[in-house]
N, C-alpha and C positions, 0 to 999 in steps of 0.2 A: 592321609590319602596317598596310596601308593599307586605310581604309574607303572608298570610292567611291561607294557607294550602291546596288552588286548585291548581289544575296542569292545568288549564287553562291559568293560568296568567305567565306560567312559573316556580312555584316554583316547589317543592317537595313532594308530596302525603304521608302523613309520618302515615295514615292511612294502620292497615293490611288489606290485602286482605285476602280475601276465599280463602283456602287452594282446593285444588282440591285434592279429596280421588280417591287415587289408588287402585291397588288390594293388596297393603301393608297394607295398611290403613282398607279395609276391613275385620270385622271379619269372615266372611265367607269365607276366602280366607288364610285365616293366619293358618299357618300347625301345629305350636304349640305355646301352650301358658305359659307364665311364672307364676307360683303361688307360695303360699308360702312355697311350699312343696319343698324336692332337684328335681333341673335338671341336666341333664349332663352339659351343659353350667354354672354351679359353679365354683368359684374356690376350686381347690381342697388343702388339705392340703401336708404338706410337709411329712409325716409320711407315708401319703399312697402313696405320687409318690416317695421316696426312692424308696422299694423294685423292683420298677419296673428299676428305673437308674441304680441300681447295677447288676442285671440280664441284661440288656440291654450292659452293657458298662465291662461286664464277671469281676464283682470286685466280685464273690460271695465269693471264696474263701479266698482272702483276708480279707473281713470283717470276714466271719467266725473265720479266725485266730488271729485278732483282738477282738473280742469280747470276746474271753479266758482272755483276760487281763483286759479289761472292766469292766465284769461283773462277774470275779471271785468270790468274796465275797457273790454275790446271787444264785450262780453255788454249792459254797463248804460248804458254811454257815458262820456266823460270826465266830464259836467256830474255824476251822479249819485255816480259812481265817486271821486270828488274828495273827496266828505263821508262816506261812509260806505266800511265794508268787510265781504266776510264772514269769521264768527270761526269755526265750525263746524258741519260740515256732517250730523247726524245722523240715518239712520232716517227719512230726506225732508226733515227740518227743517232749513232753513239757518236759520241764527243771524246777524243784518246788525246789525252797530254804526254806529251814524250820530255824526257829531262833537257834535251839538249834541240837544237836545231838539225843537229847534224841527225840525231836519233827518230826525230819528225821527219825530216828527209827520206832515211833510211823504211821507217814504218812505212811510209807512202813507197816504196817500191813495192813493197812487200804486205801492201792491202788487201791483195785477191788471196792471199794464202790466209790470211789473219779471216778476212768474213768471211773464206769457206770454212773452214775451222768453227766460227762462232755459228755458224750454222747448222754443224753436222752435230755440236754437243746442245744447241741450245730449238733450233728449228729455225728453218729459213723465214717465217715471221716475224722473229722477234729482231735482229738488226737488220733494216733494210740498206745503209748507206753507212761510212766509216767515215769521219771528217777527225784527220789528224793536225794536231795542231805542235806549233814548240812552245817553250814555257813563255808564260809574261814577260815582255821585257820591262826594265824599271822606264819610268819616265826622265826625262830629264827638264823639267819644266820646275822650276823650285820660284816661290816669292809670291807675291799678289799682283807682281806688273811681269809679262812679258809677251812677245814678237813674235808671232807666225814666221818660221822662217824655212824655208824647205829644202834647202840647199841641204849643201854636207856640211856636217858638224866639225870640220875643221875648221881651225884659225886659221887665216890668210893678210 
């Protein structure tokens, strides 16, 4: 049995056929066309369908408040952003630790420049109140027994 390539003989025509043009297939008939220019059928990037997921799915506030921690350093500047950071952010009130005292001090002059700032990158919403604070100080209470004593920590 020889196959040859007729479908006569019983084999298989492995020969294509003429495609038959539809109205798909016509250009005359085709509603648009793809060129090398954008179309809405692109895929789109991830930077531009965010903003549209966070408004959709109401995280706007959230990232807001999020991105006070973020992008603080480009919010306050390096010079500011170097001594202090924010610790939390609640109910408007952000909570700013500064390295030193002196630097808590310092911030606290310089709180109306800092929440207009946070305001013009972020919306006047999201920090309503600035509470700066200076770092922990240690304790000094060591043992299982001691004395209330209020005075000054000098020896006398």
């Amino acid at each position: 049995m020889s196959f040859n390539g007729s479908a006569s003989n019983g084999g298989y025509d492995y020969r294509p056929r003429p495609r038959r043009r539809g109205k798909s297939d016509d250009p005359r008939f085709r509603k648009e066309w793809s060129g090398p220019g954008p179309d809405k059928r692109d895929p789109e990037t991830l930077g531009s369908l965010l903003p549209q997921v966070v408004r959709k799915n109401g995280w706007t506030r959230k990232v807001a408040d999020a991105s006070v921690f973020g992008r603080w350093e480009a919010i306050v500047g390096p010079d500011i952003a170097s001594h202090c950071r924010p610790e939390q952010l609640e109910n408007g009130e952000l909570l700013v630790v500064a390295e030193s005292t002196a630097w808590a001090t310092q911030l606290r002059l310089f709180s109306r420049q800092i929440h207009g700032k946070l305001a013009a990158a972020l919306g006047p919403s999201v920090v309503k109140r600035l509470k700066i604070v200076g770092p922990k100080q240690p304790t000094r209470s060591f043992g299982p027994r001691r004395v209330r004593f209020n005075g000054s920590r000098d020896t006398f």
